[in-house]
Biopython code that builds the backbone (N, CA, C, O; Angstrom):
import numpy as np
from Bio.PDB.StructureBuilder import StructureBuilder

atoms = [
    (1, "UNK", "N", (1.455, 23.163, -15.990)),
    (1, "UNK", "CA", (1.169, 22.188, -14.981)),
    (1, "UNK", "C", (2.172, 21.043, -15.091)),
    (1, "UNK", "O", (2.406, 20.502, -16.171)),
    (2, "UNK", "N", (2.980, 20.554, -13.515)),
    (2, "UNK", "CA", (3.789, 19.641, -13.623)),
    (2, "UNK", "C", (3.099, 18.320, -14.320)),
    (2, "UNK", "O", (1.892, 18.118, -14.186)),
    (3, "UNK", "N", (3.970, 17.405, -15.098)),
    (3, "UNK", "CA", (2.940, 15.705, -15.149)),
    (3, "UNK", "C", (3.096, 15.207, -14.243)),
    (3, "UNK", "O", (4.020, 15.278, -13.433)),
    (4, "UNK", "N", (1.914, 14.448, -14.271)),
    (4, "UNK", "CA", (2.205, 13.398, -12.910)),
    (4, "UNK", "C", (3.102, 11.875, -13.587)),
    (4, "UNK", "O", (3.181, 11.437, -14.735)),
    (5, "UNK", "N", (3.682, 11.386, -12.256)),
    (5, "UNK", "CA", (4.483, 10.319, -12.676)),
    (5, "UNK", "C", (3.841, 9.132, -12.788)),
    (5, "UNK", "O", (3.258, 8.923, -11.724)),
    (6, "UNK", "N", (3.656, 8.198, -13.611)),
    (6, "UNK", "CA", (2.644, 7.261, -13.029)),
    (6, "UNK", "C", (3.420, 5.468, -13.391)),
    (6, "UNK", "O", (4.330, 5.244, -14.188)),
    (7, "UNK", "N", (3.045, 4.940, -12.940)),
    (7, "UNK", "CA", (3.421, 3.095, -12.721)),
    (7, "UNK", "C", (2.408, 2.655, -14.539)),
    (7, "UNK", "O", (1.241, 2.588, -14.923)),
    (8, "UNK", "N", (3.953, 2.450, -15.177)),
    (8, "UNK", "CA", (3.155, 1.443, -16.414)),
    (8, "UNK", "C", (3.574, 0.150, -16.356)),
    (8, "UNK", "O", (2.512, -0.330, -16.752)),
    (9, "UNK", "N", (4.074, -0.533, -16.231)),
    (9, "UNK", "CA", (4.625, -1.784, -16.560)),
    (9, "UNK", "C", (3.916, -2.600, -15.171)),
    (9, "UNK", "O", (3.791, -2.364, -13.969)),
    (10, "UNK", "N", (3.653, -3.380, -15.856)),
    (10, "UNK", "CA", (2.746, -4.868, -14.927)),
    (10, "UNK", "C", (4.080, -4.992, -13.447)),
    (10, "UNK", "O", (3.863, -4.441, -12.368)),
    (11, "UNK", "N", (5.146, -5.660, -13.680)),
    (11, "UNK", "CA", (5.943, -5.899, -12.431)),
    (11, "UNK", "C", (6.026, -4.205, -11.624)),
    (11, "UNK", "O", (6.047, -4.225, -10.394)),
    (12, "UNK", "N", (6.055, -3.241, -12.108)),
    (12, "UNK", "CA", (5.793, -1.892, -11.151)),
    (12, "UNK", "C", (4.735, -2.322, -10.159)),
    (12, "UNK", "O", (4.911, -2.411, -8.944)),
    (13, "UNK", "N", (3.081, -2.698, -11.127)),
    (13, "UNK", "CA", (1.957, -2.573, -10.094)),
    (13, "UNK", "C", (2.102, -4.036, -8.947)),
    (13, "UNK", "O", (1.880, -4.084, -7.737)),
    (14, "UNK", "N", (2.590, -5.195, -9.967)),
    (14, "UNK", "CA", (3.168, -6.316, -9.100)),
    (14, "UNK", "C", (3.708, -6.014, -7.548)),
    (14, "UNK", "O", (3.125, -6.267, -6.494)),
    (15, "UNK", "N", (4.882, -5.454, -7.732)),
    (15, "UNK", "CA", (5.528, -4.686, -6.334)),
    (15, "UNK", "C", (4.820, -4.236, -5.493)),
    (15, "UNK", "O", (4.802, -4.536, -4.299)),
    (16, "UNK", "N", (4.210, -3.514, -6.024)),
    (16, "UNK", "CA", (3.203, -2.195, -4.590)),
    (16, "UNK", "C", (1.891, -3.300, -4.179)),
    (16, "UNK", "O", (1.199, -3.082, -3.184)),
    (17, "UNK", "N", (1.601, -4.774, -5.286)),
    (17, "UNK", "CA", (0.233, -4.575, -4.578)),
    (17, "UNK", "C", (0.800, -6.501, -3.793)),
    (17, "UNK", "O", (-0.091, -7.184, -3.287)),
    (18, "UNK", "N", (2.386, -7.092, -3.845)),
    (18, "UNK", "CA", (2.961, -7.916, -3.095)),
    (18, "UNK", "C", (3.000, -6.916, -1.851)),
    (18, "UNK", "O", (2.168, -6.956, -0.945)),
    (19, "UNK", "N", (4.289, -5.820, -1.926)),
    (19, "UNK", "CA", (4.679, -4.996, -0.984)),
    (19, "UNK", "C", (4.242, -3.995, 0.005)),
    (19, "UNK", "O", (4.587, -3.881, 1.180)),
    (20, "UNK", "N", (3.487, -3.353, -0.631)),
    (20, "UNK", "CA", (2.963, -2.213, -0.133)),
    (20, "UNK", "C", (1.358, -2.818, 0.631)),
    (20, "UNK", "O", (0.498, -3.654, 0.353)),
    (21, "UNK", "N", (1.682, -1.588, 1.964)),
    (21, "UNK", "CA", (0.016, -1.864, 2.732)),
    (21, "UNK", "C", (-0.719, -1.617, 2.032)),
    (21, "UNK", "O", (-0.527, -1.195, 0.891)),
    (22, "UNK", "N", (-2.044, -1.890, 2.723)),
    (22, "UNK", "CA", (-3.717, -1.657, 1.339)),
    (22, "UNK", "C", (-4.565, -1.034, 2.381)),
    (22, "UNK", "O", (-4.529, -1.411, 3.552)),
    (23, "UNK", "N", (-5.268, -0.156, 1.988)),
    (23, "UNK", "CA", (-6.322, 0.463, 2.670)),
    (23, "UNK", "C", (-7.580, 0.546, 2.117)),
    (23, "UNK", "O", (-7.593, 1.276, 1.126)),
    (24, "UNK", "N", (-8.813, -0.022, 2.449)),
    (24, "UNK", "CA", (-9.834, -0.509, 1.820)),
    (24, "UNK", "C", (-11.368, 1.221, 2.305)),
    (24, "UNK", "O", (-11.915, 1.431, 3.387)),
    (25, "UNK", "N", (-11.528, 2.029, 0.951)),
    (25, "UNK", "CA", (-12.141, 2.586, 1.264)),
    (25, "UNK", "C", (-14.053, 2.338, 1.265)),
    (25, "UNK", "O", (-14.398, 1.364, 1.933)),
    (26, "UNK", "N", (-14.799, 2.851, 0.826)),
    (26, "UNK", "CA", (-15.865, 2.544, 0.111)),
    (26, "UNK", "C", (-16.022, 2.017, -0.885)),
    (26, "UNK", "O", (-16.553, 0.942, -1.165)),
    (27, "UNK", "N", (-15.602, 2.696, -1.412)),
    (27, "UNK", "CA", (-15.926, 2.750, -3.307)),
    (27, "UNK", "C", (-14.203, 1.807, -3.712)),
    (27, "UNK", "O", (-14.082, 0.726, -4.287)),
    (28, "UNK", "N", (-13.096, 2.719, -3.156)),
    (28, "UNK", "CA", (-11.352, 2.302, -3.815)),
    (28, "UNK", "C", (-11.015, 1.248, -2.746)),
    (28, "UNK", "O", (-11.761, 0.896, -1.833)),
    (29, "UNK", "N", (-9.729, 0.783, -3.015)),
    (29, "UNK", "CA", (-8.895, 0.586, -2.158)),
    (29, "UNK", "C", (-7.520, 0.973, -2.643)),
    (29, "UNK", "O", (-7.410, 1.071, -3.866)),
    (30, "UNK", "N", (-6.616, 1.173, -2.022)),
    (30, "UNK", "CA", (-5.179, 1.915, -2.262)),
    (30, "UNK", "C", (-4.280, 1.108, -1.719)),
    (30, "UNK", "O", (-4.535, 0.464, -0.701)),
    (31, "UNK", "N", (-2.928, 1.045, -2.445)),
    (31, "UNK", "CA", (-1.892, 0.228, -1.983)),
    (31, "UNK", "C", (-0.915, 1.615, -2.137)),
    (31, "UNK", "O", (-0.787, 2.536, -2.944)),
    (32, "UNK", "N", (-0.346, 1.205, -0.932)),
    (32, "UNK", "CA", (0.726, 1.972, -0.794)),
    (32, "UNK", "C", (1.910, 1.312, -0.147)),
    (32, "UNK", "O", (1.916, 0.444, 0.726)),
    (33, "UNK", "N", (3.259, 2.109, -0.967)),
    (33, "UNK", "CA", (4.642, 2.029, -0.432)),
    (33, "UNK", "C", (5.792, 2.592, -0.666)),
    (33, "UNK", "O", (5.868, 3.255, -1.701)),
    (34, "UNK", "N", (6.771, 2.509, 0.048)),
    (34, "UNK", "CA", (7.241, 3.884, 0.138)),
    (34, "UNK", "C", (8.602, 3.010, -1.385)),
    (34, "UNK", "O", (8.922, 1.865, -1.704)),
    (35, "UNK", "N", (8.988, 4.543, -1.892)),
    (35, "UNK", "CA", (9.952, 4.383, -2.855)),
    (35, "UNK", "C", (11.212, 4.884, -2.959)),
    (35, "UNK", "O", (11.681, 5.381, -1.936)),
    (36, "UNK", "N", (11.921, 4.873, -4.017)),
    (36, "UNK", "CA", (13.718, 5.755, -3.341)),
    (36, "UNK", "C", (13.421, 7.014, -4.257)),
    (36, "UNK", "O", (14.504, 7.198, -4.813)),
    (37, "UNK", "N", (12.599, 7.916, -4.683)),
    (37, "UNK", "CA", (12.573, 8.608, -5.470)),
    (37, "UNK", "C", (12.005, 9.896, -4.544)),
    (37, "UNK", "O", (11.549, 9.865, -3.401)),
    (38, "UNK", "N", (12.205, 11.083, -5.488)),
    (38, "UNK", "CA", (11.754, 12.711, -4.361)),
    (38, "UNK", "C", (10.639, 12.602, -4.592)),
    (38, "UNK", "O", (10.015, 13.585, -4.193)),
    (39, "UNK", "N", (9.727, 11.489, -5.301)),
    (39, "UNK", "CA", (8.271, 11.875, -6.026)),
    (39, "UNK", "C", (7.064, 10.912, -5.803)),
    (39, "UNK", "O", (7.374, 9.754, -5.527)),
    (40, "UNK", "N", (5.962, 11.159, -5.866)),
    (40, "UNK", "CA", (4.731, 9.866, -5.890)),
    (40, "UNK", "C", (4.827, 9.489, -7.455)),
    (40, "UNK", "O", (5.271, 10.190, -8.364)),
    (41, "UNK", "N", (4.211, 7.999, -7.529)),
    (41, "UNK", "CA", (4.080, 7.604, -8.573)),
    (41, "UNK", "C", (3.099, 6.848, -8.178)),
    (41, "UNK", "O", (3.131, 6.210, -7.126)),
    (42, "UNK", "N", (1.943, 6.852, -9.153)),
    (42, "UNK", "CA", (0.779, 6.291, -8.700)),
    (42, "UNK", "C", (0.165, 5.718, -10.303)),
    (42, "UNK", "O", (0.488, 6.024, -11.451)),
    (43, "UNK", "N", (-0.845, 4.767, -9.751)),
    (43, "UNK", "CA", (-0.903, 3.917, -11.097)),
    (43, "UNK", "C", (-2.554, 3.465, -10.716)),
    (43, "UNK", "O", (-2.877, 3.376, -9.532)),
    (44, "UNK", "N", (-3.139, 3.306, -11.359)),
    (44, "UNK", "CA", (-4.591, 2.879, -11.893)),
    (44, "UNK", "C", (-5.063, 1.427, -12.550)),
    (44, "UNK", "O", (-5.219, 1.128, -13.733)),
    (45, "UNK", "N", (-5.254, 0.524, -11.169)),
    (45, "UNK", "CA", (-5.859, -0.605, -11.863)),
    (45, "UNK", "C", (-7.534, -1.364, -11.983)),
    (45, "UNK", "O", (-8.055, -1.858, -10.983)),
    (46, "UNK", "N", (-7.955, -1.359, -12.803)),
    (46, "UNK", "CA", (-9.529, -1.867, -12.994)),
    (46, "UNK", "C", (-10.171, -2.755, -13.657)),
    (46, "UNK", "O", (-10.353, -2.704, -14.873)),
    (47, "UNK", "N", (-10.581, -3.680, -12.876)),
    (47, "UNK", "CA", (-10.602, -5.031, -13.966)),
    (47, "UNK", "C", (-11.534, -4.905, -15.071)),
    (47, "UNK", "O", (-12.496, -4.137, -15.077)),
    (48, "UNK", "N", (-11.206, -5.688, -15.997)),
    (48, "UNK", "CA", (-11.592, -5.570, -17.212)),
    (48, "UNK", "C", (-13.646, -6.626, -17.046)),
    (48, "UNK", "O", (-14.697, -6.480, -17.670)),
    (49, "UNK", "N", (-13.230, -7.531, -15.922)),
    (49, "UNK", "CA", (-14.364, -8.220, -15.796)),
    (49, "UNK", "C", (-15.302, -7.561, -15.138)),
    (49, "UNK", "O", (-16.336, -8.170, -14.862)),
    (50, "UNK", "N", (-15.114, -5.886, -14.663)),
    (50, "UNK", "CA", (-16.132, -5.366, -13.957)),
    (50, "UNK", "C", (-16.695, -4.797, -15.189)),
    (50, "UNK", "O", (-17.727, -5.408, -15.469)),
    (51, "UNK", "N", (-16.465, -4.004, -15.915)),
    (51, "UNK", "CA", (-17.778, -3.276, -16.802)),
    (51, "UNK", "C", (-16.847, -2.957, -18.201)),
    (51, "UNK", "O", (-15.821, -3.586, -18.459)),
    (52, "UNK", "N", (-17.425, -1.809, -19.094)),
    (52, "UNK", "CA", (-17.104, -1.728, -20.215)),
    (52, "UNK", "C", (-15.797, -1.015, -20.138)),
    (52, "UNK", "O", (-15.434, -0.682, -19.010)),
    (53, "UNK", "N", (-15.104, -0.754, -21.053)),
    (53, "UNK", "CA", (-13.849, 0.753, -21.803)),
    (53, "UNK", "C", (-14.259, 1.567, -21.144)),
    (53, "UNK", "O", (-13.532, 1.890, -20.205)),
    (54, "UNK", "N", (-15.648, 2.321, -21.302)),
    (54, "UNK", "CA", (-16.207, 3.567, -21.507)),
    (54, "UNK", "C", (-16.116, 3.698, -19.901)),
    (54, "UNK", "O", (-15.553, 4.636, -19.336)),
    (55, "UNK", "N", (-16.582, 2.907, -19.424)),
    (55, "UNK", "CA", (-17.140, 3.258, -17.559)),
    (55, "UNK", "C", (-15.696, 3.362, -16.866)),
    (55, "UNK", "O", (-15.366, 4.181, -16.008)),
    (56, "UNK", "N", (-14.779, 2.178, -17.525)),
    (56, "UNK", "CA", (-13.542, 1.837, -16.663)),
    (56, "UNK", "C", (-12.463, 3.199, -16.892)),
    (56, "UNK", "O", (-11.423, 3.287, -16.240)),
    (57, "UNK", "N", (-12.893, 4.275, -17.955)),
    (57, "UNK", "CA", (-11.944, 4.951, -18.652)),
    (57, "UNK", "C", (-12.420, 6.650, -17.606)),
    (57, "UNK", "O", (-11.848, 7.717, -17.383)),
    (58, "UNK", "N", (-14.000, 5.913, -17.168)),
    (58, "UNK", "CA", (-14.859, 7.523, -16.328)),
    (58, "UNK", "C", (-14.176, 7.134, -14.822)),
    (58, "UNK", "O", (-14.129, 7.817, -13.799)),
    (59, "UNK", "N", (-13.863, 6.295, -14.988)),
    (59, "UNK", "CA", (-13.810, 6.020, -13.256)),
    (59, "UNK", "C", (-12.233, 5.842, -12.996)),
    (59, "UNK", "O", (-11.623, 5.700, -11.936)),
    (60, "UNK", "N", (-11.810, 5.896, -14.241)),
    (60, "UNK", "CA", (-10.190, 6.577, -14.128)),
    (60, "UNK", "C", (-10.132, 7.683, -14.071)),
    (60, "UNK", "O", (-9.468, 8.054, -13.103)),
    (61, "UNK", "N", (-10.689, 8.786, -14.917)),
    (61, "UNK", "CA", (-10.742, 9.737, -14.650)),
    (61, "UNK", "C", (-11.349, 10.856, -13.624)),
    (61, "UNK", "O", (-11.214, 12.078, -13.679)),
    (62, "UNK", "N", (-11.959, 10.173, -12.807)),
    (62, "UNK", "CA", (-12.789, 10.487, -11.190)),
    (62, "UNK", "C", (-11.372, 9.720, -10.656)),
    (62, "UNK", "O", (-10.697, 9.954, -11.659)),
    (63, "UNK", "N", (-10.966, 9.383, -10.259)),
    (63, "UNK", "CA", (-10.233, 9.026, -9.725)),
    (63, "UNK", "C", (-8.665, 10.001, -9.572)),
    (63, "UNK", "O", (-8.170, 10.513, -8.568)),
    (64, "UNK", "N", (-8.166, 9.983, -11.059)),
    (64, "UNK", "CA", (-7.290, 11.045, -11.105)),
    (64, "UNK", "C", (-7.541, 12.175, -11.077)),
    (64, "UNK", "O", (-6.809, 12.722, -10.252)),
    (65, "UNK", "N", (-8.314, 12.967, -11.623)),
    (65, "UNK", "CA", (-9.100, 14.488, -10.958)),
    (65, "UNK", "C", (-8.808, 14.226, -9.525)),
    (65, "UNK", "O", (-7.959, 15.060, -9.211)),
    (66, "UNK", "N", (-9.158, 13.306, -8.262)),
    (66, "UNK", "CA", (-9.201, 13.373, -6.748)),
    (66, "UNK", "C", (-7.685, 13.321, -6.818)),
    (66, "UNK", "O", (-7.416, 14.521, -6.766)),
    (67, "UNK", "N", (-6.749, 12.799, -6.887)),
    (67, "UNK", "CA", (-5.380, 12.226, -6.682)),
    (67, "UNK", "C", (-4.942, 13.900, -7.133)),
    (67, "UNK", "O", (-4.654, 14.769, -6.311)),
    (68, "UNK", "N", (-4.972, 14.074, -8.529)),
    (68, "UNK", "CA", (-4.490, 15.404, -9.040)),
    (68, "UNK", "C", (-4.383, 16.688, -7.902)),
    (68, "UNK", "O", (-3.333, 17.288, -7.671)),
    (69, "UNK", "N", (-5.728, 16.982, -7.228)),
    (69, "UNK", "CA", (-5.790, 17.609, -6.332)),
    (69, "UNK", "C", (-5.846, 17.370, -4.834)),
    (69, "UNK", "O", (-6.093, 18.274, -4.036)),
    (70, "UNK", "N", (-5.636, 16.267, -4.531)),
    (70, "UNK", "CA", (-4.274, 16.077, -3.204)),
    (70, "UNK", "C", (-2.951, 15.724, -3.413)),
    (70, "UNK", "O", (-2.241, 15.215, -2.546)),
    (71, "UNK", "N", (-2.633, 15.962, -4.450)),
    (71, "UNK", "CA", (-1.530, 15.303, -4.833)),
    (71, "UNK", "C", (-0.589, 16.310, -4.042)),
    (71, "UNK", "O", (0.265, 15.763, -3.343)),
    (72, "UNK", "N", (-0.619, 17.887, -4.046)),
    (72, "UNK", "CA", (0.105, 18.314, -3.530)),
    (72, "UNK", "C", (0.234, 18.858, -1.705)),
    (72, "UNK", "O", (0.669, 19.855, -1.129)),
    (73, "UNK", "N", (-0.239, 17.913, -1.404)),
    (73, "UNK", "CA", (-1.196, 17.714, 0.116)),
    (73, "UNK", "C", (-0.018, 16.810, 0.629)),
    (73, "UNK", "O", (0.540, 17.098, 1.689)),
    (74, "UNK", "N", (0.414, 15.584, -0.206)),
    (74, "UNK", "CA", (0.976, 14.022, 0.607)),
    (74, "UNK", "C", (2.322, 14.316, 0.497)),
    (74, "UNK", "O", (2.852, 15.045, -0.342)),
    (75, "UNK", "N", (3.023, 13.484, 1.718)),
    (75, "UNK", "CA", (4.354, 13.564, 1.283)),
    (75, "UNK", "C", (4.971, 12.683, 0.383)),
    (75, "UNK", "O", (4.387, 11.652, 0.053)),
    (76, "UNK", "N", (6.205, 12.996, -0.103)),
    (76, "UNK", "CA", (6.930, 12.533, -1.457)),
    (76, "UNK", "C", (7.549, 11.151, -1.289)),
    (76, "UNK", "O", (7.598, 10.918, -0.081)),
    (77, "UNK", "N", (8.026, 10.171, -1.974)),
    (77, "UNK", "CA", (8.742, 9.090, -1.720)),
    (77, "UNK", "C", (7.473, 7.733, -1.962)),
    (77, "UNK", "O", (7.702, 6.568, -1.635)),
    (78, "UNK", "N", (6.658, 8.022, -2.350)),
    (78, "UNK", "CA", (5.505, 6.639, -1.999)),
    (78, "UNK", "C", (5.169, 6.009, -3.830)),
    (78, "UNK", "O", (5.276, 6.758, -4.801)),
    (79, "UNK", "N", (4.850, 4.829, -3.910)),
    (79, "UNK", "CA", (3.920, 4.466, -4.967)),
    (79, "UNK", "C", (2.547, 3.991, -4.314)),
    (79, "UNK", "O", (2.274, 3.317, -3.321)),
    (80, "UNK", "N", (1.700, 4.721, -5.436)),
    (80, "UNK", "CA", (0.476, 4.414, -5.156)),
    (80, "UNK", "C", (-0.329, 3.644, -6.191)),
    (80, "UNK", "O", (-0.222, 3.819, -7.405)),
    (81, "UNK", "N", (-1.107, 2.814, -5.627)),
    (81, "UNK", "CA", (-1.737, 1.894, -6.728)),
    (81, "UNK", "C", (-3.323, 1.930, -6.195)),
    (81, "UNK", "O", (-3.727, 1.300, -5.218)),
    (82, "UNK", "N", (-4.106, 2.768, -7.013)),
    (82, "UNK", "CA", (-5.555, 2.391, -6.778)),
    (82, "UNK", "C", (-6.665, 1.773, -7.480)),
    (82, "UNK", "O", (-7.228, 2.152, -8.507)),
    (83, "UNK", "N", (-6.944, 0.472, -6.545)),
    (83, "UNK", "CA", (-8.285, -0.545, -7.514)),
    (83, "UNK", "C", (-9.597, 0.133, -7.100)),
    (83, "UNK", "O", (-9.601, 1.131, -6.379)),
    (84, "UNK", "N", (-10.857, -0.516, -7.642)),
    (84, "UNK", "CA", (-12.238, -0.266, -7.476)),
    (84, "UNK", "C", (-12.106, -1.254, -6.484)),
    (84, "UNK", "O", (-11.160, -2.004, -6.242)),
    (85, "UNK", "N", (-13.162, -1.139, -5.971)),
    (85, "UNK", "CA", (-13.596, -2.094, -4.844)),
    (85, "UNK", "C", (-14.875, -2.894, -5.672)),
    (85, "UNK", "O", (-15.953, -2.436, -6.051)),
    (86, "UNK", "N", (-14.334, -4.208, -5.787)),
    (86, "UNK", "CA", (-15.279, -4.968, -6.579)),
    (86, "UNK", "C", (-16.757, -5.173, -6.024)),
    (86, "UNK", "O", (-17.784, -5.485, -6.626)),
    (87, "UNK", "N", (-16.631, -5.019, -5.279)),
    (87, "UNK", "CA", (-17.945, -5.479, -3.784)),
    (87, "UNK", "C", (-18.878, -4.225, -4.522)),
    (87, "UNK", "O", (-20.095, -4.282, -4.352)),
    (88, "UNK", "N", (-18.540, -3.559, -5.006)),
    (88, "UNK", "CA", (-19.198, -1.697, -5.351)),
    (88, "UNK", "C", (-19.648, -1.935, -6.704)),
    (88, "UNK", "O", (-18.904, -2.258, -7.630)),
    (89, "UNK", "N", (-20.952, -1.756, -6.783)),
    (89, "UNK", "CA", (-21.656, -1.565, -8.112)),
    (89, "UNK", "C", (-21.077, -0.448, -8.533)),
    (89, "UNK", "O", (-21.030, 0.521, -7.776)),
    (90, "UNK", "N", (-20.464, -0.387, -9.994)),
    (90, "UNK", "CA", (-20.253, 0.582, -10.526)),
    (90, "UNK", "C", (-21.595, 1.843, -11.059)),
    (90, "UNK", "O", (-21.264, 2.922, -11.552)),
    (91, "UNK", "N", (-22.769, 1.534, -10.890)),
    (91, "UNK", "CA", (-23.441, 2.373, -11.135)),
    (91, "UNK", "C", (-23.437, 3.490, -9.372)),
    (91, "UNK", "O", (-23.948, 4.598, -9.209)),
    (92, "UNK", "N", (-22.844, 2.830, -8.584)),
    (92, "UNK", "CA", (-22.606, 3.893, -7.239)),
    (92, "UNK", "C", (-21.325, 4.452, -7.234)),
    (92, "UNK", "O", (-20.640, 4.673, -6.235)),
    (93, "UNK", "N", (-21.012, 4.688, -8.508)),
    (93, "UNK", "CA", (-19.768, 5.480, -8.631)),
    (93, "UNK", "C", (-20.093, 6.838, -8.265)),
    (93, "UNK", "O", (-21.102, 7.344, -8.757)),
    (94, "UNK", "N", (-19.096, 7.740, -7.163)),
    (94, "UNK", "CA", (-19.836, 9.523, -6.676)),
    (94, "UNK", "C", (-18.416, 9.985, -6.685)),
    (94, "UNK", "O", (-17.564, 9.481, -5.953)),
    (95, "UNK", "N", (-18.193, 10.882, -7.465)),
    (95, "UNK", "CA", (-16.881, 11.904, -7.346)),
    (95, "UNK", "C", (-16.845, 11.936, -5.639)),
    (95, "UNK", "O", (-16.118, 11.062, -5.167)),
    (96, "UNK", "N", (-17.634, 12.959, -4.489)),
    (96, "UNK", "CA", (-17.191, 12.957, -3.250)),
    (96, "UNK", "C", (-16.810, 11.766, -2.780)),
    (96, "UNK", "O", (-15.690, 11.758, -2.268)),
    (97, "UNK", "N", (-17.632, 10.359, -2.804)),
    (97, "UNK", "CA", (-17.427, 9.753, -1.687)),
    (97, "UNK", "C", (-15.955, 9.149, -2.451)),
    (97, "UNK", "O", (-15.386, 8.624, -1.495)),
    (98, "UNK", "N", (-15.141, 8.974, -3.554)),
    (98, "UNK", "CA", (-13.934, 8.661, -3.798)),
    (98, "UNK", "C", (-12.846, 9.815, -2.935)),
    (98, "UNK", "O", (-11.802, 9.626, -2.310)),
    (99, "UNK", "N", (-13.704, 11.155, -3.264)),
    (99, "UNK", "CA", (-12.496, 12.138, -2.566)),
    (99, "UNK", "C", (-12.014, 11.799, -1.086)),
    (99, "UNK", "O", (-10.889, 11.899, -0.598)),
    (100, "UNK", "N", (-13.395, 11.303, -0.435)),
    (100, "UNK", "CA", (-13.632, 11.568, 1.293)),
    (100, "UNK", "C", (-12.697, 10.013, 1.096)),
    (100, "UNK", "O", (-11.615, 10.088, 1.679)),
    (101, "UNK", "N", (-12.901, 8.849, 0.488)),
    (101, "UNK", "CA", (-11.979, 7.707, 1.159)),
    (101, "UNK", "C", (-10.395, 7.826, 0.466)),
    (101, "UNK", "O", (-9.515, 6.979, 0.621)),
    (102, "UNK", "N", (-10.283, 8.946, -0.242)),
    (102, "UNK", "CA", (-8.604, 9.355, -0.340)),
    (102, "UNK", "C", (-8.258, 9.811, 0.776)),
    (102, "UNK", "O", (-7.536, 9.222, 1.581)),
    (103, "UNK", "N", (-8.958, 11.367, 0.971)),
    (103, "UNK", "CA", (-8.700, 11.499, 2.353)),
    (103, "UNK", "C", (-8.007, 10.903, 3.731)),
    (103, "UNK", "O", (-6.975, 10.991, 4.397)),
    (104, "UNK", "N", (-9.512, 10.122, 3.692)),
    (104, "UNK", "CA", (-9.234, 9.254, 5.081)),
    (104, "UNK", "C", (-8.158, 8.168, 4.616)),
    (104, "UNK", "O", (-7.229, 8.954, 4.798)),
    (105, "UNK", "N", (-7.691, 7.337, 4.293)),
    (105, "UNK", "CA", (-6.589, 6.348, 3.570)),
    (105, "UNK", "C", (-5.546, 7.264, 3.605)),
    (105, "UNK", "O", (-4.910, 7.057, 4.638)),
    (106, "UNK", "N", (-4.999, 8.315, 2.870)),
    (106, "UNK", "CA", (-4.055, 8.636, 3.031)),
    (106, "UNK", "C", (-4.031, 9.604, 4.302)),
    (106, "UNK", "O", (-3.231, 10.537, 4.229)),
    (107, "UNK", "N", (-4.823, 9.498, 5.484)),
    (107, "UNK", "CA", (-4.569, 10.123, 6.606)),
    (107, "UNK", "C", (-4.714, 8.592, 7.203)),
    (107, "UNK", "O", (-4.798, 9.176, 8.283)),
    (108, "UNK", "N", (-4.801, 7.493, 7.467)),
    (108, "UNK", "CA", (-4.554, 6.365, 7.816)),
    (108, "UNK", "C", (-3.076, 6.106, 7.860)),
    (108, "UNK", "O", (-2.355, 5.929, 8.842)),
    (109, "UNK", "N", (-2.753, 6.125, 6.444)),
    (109, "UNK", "CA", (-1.448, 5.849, 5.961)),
    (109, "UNK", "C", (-0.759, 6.689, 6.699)),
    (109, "UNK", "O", (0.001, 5.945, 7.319)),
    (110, "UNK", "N", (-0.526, 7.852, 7.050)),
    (110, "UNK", "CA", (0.133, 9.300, 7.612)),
    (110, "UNK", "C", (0.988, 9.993, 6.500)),
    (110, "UNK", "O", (1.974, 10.706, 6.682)),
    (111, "UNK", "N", (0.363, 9.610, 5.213)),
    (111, "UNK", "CA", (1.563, 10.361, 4.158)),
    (111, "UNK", "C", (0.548, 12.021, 3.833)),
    (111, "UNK", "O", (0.685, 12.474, 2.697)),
    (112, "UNK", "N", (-0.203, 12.662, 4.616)),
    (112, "UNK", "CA", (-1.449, 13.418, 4.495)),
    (112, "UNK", "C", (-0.358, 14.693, 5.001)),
    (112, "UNK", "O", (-0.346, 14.671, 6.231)),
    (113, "UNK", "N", (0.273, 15.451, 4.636)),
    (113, "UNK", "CA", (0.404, 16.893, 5.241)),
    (113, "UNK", "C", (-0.902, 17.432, 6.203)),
    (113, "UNK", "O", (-0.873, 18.552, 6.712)),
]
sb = StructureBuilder()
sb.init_structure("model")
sb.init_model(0)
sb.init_chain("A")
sb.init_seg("    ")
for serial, (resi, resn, name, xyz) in enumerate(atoms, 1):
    if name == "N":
        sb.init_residue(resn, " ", resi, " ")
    sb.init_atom(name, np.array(xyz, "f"), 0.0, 1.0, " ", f" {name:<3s}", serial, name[0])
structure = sb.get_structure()
């Protein structure tokens, strides 16, 4: 399995979330913008003032599981940066309804094959 590329350094997520549009789902919201590279690079941010390690580390990983498998759906060239939507009790965290507002966001955006 290819790795995925992902945004570490603070001024990376800086850029996409000055630069890049935002699309506000249920549960996420997503920043997106386009990059000079053949590839997505996408990055994971969650504040530390919403809940514990343990929850912030499950809801990274619901998150990338959904991305993992559209990943090869979107077209190439973009960074992506996705927050929680603070407004969202983390105990209404649902694997679907994160999938269904990737979906729709990146068919907003038009980067959706």
């Amino acid at each position: 399995m290819k790795k995925m590329k992902t945004l570490k350094k603070n001024y990376e997520f800086q850029n996409v979330l000055k630069r890049g549009k935002f699309y506000v789902g249920k549960q996420i919201i997503v920043y997106i913008e386009k990059n000079r590279e053949e590839e997505n690079i996408f990055g994971i941010a969650i504040s530390k003032k919403l809940c514990t390690a343990v929850i912030r580390n499950f809801i990274k990983r619901k998150i990338r599981e959904n991305y993992r498998l559209l990943q090869g759906n979107l077209k190439k060239g973009y960074n992506i940066v996705f927050l929680w939507n603070k407004n969202v009790p983390v105990e209404n965290l649902d694997y679907h309804i994160i999938e269904k507002d990737m979906q729709t966001i990146f068919e907003k955006a038009g980067i959706l094959i």
